[in-house]
Structures are given as structure tokens and as C-alpha cells.
N, C-alpha and C positions, 0 to 999 in steps of 0.2 A: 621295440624295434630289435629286429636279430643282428648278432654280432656277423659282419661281415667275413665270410670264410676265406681264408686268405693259404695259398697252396704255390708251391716251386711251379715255375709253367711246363709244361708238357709240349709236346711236339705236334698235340692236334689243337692246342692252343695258340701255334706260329701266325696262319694266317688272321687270326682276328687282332694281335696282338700286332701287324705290321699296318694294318686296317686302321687300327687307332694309333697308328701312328701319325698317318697320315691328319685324324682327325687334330691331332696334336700342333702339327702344323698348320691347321687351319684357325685354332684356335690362338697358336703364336699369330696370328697372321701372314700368313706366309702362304702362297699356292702350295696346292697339294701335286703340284709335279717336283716343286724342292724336295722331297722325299724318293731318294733313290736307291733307300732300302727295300729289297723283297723277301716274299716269303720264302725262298727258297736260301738267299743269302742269309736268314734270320735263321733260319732252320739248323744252317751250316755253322753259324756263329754258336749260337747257342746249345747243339745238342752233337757235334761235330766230335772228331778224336781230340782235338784238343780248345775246348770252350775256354774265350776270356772273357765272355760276358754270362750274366744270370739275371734271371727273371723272376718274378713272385707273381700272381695273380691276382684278382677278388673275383671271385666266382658267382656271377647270375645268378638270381633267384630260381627256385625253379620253374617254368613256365615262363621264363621268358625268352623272350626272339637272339637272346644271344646266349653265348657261353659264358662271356667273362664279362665285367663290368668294368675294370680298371685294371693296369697292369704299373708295375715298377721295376725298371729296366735298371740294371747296375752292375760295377765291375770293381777289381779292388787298385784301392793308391796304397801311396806306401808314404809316412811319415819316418824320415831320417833324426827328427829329436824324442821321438817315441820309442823307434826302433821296431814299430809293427805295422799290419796293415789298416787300414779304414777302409770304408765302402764310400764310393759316389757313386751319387746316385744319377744316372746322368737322364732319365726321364720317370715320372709319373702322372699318371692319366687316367682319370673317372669319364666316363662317359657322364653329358651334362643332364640325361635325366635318369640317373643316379648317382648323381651329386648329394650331400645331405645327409647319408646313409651312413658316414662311417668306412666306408672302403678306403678312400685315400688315406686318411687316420691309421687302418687297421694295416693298409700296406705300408706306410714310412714307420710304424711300429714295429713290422717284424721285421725290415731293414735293423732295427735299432737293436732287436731282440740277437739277431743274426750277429752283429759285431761286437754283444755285450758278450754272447756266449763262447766265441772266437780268441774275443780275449784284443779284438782292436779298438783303437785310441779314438777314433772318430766316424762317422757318417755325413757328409757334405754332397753339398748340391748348387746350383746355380739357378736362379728367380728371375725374368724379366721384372725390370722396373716398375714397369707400367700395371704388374698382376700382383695389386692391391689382395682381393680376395686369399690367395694363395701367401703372400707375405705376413699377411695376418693370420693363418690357419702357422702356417709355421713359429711365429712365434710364441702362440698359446700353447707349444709342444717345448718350449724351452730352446728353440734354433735363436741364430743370431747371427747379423751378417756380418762378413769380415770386412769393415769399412776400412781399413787400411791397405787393401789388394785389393789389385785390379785385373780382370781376366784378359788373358793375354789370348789370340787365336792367328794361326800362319796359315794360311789353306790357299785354293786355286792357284793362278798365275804366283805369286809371290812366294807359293809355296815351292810350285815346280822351279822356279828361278832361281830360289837361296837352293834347294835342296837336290834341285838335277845339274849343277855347275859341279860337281865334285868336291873332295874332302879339302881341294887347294881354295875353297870359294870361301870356307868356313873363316869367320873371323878370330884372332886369339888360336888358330890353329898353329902348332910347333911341330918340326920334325927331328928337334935334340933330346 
């Protein structure tokens, strides 16, 4: 079996890579209208005057129907007792008939390769519970979950409410 070629994504790579996003979401469970990222937004994001996010690929065999096989989406954190950055990895995704192959391996590998040569502290990510398969692929790479934290998320109505009230709404807010 060929080593899966794994390459920074390119800009003719955006739309298959918002494509399998969507498929990402299908595979979360989730409808594929909760995805209301495009490729034109992705495009912007990613390849824009000022990019905060990066992409890696695994690149199709030749001859087949697609271009890419798998993509891993990710941006950097910042550990304040390290003093440096890490990468999260905030999505990766094989297409399911090339699964098997080594792409998703070969792509959390150059993530790995990426922050070892950077000179950062860590690479992290988030599992649903329920993706056995995938919890188990990551542990035979030496991952390990942080069972003492718990993911915290602010978003829609709750968000606009704490966060469109103004600086006065903030709790612990001081003006001495």
C-alpha cells in the first residue's frame, strides 16, 4: 500500500474540502444545512491577506473521481505554562471509501511533524464520544483524553445576549 501524500491545501482544493465538510457533518449526525461554511468563505479564510486557519490534504489516487481524499483543518492555541503555540486541530476527515489507507494517520502525523518542527508544546483536538473507531485510532498514536476538562461552548441566542449587552453586562467587570 502507497504512503498517502499528504500536501498544505491549495485554493483549487477549497471547494472539495467545504464538500467534505459538509460530509463531516453528516457523519457527526447532524443535517448537512448545519454547515454554513462556503467555499468562497473558506477560500477567504484560508488563503486571504490575513489567514488564521491552515489546511493539509491527502491527495487521491490517481484516477480517481476526486482530488483529495481527506482533509485536516486546523489553527494555532497558545499554552500560557509552555510559553508557546500548539495546533488544534479543529476537523479531520477521510472520505469512508478511503478509509483504511493511511490518510487520516499520514494527515494527524504531519500535524504532529508541523508543531514538533515549530518548536510547539502540543497538538489537540476534540472526539465525539459516541466515535469509538476514531478514539481508538487516536490512542494507538499515543493521544490521550483530558479527563479532567470539560468543553465549554457560548454560541447563538446565549451568545448574542452575554455578548451584545455591552462591556457593563460582563460579570467581574471593574472600572478602578
Amino acid at each position: 500500500m502507497a504512503q498517502a501524500r499528504i500536501r498544505p491545501a491549495a485554493p483549487a482544493d477549497v471547494e472539495e474540502i467545504q464538500q467534505l465538510v459538509v460530509e463531516l457533518a453528516i457523519y457527526e449526525k447532524e443535517p448537512a444545512e448545519a454547515v454554513k461554511l462556503t467555499a468562497e468563505t473558506l477560500h477567504e479564510q484560508l488563503f486571504g491577506e490575513r489567514p488564521a486557519i491552515f489546511a493539509h490534504v491527502a491527495e487521491a489516487p490517481a484516477g480517481s473521481a476526486h482530488r483529495i481524499d481527506g482533509f485536516a483543518l486546523w489553527f494555532l492555541n497558545y499554552s500560557t505554562w509552555e510559553g508557546v503555540h500548539g495546533i488544534y486541530l479543529e476537523d479531520l476527515f477521510v472520505r469512508p471509501d478511503a478509509r483504511g489507507r493511511g490518510a487520516g494517520k499520514a494527515l494527524l502525523q504531519q500535524l504532529a511533524r508541523t508543531a514538533v518542527e515549530r518548536g510547539y508544546a502540543r497538538v489537540e483536538w476534540s472526539v465525539l464520544k459516541w466515535n469509538a473507531p476514531s478514539i481508538a485510532f487516536y490512542r494507538s498514536v499515543g493521544a490521550f483524553p483530558q479527563d479532567e476538562w470539560d468543553t465549554f461552548r457560548l454560541t447563538g441566542d446565549a451568545l448574542q445576549e452575554f455578548g451584545g449587552a455591552g462591556p457593563e453586562a460582563a460579570p467581574g467587570r471593574s472600572d478602578g
